[in-house]
py3Dmol code that shows the C-alpha trace and the ligand (Angstrom):
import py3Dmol

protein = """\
ATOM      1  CA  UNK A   1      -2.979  -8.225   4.633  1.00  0.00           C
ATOM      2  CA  UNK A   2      -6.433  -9.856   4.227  1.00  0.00           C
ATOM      3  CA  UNK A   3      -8.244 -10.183   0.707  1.00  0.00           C
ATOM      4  CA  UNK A   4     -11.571 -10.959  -0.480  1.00  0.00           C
ATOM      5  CA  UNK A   5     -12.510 -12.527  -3.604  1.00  0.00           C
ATOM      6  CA  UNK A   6     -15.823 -12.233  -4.566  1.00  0.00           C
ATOM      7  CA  UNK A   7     -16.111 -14.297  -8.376  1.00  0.00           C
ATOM      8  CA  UNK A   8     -18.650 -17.295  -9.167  1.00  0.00           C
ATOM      9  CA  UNK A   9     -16.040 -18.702 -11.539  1.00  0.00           C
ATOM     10  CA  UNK A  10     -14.700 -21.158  -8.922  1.00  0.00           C
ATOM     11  CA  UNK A  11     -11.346 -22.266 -10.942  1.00  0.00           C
ATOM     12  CA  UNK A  12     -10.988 -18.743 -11.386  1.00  0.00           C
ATOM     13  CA  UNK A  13     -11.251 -17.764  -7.916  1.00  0.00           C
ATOM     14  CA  UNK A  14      -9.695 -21.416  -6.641  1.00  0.00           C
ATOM     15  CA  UNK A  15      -6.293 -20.202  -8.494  1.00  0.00           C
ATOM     16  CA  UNK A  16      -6.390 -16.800  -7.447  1.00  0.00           C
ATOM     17  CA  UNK A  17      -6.694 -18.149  -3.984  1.00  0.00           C
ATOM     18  CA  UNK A  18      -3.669 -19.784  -4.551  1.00  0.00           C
ATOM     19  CA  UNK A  19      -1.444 -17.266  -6.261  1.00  0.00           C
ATOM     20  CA  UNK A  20      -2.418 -14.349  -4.166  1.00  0.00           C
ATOM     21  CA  UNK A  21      -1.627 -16.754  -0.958  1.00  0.00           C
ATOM     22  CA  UNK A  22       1.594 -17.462  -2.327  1.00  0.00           C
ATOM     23  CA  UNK A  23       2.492 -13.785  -2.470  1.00  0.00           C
ATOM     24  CA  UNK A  24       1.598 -13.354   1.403  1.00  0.00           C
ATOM     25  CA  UNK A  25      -1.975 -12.525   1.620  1.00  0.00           C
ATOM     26  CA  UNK A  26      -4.708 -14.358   3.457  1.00  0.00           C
ATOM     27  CA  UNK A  27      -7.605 -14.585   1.464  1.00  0.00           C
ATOM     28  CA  UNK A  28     -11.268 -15.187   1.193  1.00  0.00           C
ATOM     29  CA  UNK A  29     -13.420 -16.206  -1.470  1.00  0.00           C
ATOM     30  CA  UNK A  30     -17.273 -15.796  -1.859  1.00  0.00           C
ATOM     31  CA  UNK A  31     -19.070 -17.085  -5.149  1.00  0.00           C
ATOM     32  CA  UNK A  32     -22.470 -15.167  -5.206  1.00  0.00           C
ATOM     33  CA  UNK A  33     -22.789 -11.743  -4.601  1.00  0.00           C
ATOM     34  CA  UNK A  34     -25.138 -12.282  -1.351  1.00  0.00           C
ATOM     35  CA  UNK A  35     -22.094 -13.385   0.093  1.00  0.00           C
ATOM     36  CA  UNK A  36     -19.809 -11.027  -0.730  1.00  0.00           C
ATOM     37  CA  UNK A  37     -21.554  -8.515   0.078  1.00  0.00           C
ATOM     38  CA  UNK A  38     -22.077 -10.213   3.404  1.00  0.00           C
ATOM     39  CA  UNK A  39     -19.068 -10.727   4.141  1.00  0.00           C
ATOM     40  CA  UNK A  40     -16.963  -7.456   2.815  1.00  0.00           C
ATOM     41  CA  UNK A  41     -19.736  -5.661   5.212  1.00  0.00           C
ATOM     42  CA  UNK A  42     -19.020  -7.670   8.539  1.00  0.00           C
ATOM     43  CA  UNK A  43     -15.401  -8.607   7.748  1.00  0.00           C
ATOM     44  CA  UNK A  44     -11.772  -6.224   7.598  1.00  0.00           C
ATOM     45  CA  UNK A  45     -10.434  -6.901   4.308  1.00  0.00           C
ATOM     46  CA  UNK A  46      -7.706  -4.487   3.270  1.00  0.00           C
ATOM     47  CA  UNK A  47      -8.796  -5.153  -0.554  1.00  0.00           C
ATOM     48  CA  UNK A  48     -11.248  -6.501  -2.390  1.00  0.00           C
ATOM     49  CA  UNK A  49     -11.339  -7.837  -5.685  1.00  0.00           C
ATOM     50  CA  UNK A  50     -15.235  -7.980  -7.441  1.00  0.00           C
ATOM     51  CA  UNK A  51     -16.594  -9.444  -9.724  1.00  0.00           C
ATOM     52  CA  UNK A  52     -19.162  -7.864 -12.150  1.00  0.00           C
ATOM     53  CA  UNK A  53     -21.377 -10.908 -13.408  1.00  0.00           C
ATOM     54  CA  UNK A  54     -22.216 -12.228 -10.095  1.00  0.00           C
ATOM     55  CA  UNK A  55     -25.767 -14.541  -8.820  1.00  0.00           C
ATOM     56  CA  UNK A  56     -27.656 -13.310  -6.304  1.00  0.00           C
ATOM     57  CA  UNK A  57     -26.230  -9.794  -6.530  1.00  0.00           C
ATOM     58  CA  UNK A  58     -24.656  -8.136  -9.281  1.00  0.00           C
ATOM     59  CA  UNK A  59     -20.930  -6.785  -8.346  1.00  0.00           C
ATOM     60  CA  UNK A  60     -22.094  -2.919  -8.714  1.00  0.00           C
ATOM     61  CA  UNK A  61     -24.853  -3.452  -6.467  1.00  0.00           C
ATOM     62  CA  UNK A  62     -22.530  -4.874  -3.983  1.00  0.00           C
ATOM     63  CA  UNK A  63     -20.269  -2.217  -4.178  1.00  0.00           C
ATOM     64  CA  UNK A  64     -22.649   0.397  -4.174  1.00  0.00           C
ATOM     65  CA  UNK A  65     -24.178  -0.985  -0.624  1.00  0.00           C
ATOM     66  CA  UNK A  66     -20.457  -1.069   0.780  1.00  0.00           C
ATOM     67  CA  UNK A  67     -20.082   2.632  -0.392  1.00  0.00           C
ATOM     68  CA  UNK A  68     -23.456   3.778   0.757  1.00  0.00           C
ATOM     69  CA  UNK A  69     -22.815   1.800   4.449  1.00  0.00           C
ATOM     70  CA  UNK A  70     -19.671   4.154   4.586  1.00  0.00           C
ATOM     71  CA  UNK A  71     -16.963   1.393   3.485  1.00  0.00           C
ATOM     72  CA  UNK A  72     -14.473   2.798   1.969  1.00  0.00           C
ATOM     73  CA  UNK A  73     -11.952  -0.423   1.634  1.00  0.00           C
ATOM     74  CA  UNK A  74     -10.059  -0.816  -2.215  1.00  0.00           C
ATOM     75  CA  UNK A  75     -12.357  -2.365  -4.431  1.00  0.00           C
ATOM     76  CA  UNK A  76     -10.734  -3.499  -7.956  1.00  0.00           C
ATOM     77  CA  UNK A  77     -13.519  -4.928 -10.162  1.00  0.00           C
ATOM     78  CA  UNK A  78     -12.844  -7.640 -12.765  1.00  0.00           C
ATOM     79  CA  UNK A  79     -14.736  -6.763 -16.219  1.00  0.00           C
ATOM     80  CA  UNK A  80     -15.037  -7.921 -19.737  1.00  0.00           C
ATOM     81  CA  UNK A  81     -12.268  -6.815 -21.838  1.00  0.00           C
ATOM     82  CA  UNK A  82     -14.302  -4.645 -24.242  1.00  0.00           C
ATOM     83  CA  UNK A  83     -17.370  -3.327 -22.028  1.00  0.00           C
ATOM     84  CA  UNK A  84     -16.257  -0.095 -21.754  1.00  0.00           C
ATOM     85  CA  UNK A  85     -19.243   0.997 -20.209  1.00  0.00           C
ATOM     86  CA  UNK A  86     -18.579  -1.548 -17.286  1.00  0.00           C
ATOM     87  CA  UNK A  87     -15.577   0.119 -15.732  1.00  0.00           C
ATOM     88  CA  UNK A  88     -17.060   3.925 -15.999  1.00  0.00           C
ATOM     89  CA  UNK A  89     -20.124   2.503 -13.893  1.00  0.00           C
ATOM     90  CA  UNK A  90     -17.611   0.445 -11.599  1.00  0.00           C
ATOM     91  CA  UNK A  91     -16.364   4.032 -11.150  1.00  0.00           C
ATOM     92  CA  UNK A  92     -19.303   5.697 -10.670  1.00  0.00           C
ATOM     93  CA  UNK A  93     -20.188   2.824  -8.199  1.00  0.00           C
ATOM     94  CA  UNK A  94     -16.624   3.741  -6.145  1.00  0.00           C
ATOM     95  CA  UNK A  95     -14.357   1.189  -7.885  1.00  0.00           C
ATOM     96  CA  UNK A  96     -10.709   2.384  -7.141  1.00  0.00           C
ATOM     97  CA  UNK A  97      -9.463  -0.155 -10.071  1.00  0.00           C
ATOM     98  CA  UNK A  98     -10.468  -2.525 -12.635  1.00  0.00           C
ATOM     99  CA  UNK A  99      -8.912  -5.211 -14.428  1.00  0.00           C
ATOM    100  CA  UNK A 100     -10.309  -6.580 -18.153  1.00  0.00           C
ATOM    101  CA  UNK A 101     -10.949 -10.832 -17.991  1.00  0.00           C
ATOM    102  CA  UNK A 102      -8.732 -12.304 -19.135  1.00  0.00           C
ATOM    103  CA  UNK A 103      -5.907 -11.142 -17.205  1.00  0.00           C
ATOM    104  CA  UNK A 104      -2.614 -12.098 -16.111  1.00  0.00           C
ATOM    105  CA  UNK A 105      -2.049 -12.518 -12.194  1.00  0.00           C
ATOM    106  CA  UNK A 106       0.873 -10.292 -12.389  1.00  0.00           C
ATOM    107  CA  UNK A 107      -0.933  -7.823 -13.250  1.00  0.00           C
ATOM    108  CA  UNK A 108      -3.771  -8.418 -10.739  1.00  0.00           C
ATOM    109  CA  UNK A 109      -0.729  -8.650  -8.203  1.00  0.00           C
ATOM    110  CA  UNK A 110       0.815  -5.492  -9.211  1.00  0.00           C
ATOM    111  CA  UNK A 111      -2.664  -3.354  -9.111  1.00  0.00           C
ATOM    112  CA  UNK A 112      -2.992  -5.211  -5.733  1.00  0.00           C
ATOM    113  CA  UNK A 113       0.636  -3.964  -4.209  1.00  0.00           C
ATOM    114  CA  UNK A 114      -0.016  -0.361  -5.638  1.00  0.00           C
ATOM    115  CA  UNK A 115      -3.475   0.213  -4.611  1.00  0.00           C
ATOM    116  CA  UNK A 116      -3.056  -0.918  -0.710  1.00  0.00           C
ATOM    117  CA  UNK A 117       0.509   1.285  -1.246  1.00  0.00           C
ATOM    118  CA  UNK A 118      -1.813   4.409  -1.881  1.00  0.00           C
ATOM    119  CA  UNK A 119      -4.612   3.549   0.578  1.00  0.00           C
ATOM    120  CA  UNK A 120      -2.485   2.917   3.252  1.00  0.00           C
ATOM    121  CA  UNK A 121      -0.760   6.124   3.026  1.00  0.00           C
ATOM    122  CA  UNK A 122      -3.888   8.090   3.266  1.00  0.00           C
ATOM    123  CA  UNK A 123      -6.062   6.193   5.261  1.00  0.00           C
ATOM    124  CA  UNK A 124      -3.626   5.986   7.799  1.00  0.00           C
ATOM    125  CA  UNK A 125      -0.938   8.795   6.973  1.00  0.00           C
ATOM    126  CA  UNK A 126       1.884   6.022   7.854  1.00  0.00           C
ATOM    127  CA  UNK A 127       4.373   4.122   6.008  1.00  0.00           C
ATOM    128  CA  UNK A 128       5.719   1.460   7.667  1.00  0.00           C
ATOM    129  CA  UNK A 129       9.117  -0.100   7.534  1.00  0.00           C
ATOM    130  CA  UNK A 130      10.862  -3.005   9.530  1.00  0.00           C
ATOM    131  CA  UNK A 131       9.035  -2.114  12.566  1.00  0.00           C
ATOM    132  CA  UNK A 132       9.357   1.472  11.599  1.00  0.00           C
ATOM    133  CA  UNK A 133       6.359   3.718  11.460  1.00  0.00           C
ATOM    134  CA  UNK A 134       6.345   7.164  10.417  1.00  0.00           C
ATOM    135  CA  UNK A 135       3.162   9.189  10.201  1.00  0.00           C
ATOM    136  CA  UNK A 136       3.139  11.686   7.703  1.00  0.00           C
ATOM    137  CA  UNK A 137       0.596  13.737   8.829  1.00  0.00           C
ATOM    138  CA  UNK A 138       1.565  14.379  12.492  1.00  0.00           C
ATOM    139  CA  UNK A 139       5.756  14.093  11.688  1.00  0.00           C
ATOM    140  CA  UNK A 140       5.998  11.998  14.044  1.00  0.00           C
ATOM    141  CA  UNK A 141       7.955   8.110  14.363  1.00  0.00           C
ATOM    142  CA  UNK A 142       7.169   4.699  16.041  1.00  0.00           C
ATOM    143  CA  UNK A 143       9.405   2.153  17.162  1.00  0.00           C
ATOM    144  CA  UNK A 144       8.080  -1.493  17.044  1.00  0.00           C
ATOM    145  CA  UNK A 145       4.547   0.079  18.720  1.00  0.00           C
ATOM    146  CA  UNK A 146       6.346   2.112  21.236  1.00  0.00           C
ATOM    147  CA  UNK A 147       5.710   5.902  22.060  1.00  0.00           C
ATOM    148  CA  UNK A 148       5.694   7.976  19.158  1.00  0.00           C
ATOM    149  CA  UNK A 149       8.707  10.357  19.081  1.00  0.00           C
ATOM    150  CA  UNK A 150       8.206  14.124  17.535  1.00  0.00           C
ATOM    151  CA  UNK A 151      10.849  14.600  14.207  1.00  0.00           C
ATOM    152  CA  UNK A 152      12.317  17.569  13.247  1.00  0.00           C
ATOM    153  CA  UNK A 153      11.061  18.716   9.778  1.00  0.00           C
ATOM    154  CA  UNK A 154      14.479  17.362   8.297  1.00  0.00           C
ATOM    155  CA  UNK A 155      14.866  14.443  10.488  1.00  0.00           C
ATOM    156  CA  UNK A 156      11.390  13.776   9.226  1.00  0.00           C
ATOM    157  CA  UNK A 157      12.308  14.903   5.707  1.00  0.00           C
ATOM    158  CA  UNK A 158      15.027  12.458   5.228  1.00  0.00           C
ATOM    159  CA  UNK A 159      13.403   9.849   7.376  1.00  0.00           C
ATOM    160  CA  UNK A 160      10.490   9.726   5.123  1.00  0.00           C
ATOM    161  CA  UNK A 161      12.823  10.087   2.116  1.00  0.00           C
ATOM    162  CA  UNK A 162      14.707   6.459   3.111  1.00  0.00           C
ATOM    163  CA  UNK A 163      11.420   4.812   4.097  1.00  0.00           C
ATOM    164  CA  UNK A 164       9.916   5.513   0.761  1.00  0.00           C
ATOM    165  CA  UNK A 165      13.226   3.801  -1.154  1.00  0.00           C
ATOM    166  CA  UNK A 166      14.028   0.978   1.630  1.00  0.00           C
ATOM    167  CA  UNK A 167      17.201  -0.846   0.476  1.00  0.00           C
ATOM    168  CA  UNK A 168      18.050   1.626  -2.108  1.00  0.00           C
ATOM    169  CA  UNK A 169      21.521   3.192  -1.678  1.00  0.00           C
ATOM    170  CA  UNK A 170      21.027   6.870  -1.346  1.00  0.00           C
ATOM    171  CA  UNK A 171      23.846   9.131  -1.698  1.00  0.00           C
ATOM    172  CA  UNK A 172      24.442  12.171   0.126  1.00  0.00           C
ATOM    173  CA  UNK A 173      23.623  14.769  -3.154  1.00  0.00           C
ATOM    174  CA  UNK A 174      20.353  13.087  -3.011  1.00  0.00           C
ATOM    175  CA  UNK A 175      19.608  12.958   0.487  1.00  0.00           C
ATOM    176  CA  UNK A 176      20.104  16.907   0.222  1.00  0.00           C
ATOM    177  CA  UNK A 177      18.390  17.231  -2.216  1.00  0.00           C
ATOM    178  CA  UNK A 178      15.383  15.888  -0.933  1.00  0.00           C
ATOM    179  CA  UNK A 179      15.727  17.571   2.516  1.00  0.00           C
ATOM    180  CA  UNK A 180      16.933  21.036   1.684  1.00  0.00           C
ATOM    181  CA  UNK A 181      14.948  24.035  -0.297  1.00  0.00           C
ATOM    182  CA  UNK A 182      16.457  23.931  -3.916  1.00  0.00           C
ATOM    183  CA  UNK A 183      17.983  27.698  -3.444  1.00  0.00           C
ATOM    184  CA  UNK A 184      20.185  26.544  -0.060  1.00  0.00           C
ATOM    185  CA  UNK A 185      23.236  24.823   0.138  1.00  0.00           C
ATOM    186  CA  UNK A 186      23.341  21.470   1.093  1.00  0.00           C
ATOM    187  CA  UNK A 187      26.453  20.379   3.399  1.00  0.00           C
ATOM    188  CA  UNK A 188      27.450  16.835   3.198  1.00  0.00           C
ATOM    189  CA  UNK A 189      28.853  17.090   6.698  1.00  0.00           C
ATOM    190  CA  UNK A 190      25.363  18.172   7.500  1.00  0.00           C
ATOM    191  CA  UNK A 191      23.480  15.499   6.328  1.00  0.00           C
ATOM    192  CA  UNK A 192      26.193  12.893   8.338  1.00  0.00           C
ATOM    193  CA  UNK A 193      24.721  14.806  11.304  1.00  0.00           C
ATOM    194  CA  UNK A 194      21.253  14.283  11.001  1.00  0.00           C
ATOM    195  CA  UNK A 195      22.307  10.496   9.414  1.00  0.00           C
ATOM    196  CA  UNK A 196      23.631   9.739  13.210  1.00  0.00           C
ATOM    197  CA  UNK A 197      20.554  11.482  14.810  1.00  0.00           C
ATOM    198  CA  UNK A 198      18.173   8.890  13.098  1.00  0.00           C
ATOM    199  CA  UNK A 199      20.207   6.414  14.206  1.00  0.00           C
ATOM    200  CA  UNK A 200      19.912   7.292  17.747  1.00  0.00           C
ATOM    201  CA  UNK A 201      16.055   7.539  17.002  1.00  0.00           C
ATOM    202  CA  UNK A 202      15.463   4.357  14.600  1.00  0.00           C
ATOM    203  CA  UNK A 203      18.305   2.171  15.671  1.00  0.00           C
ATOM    204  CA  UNK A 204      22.111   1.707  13.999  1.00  0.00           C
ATOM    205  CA  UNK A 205      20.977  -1.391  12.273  1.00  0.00           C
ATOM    206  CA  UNK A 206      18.354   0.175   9.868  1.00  0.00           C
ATOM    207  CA  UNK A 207      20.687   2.912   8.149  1.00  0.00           C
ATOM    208  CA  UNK A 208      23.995   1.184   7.137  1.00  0.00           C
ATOM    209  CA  UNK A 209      26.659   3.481   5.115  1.00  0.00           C
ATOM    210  CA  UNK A 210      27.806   1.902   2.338  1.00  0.00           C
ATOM    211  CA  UNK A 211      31.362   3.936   1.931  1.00  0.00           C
ATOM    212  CA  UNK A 212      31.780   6.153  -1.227  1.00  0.00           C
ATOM    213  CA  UNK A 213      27.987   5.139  -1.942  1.00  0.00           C
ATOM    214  CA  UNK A 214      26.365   6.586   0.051  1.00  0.00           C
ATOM    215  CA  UNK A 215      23.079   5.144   2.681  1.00  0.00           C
ATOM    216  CA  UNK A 216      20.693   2.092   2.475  1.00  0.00           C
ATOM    217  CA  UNK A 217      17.900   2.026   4.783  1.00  0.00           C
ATOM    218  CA  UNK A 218      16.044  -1.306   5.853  1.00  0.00           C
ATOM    219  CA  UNK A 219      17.037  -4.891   7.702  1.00  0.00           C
ATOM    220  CA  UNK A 220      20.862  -5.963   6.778  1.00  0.00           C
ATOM    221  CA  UNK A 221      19.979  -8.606   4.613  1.00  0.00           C
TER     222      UNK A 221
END
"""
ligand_1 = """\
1
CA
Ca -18.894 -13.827 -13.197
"""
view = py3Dmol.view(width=600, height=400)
view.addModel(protein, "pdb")
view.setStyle({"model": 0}, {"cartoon": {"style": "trace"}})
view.addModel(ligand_1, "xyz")
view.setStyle({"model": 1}, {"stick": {}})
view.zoomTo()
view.show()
């Protein structure tokens, strides 16, 4: 995942740098808003976070050329904590997020994770899980980049249900639950059978019963 920090406060954007690398992203920085607007334009960042009080270029500005060019990427703006005003034009401008200075950066992080959650999903209708990858809109999964292989609508039900709670144990009630209309009758025997027929698809590995649990879905740890 590639960032893009466009502030002129360089400790500020020096120790986001640093945080936001430590929690696995690569990241680049631009301090006027020439360059960040350059850059967001001719680069693939998967996020940006903008700065409003920028040289050069104010941060709407640059937003509103990324917008107006057709680039759609997550923009989070920073603001001041009490200009209201700021964050209805960020969203005007296209902002998906903002975030009042001061701010804590596990808070930033946070927005971060659940913003490129929710973009992914619909930019790309996939949700991806140790080498997993099941697109939502066509039903269909992918193996480490292999073919993709059609589901079932419950395969794909219950597929989607354990990709969406990796390492969670999932009992059986639940799994129904989740696969089945409320008004039918969900068979735990059932559910054991479709269980083994995403294992055949996915591999053994990734579903592991856990006995009188239930199911945990993800790399054995
Ligand atoms: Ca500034």
């Amino acid at each position: 995942m590639r960032l893009l920090i466009v502030e002129d406060d360089l400790n500020l954007s020096n120790s986001l740098k640093v945080d936001l690398g430590a929690a696995g992203f690569a990241v680049d920085t631009a301090l006027d808003g020439e360059q960040g607007e350059f850059l967001g334009s001719t680069e693939n960042y998967d996020l940006v976070i903008l700065d409003l009080g920028l040289p050069k270029m104010p941060g709407l500005e640059v937003l509103k050329h990324w917008r107006d060019a057709g680039n759609h990427m997550p923009v989070i703006i920073l603001t001041s904590r009490d200009a209201w005003h700021e964050k209805v034009d960020g969203f005007k401008a296209g902002a998906d997020d903002y975030l009042g200075k001061p701010f804590h950066t596990q808070e930033l992080l946070a927005r971060i994770q659940a913003l490129l959650k929710r973009s992914y999903r619909q930019n790309q209708g996939a949700l991806t899980v140790a080498g997993v990858e099941l697109n939502e809109e066509l039903q269909t999964v992918t193996i480490n980049g292999a073919q993709a292989i059609n589901l079932t609508a419950i395969e794909f039900k219950l597929l989607r249900c354990f990709m969406l709670q990796p390492g969670k144990i999932l009992s059986k009630a639940h799994l129904g639950e989740h696969v089945y209309e409320c008004d039918s009758d969900p068979d735990s025997n059932v559910i054991e059978v479709y269980i083994n027929r995403l294992r055949r698809i996915v591999g053994n590995e990734l579903i592991q019963t856990r006995r009188g649990q239930g199911y945990v879905f993800g790399p054995q740890s």
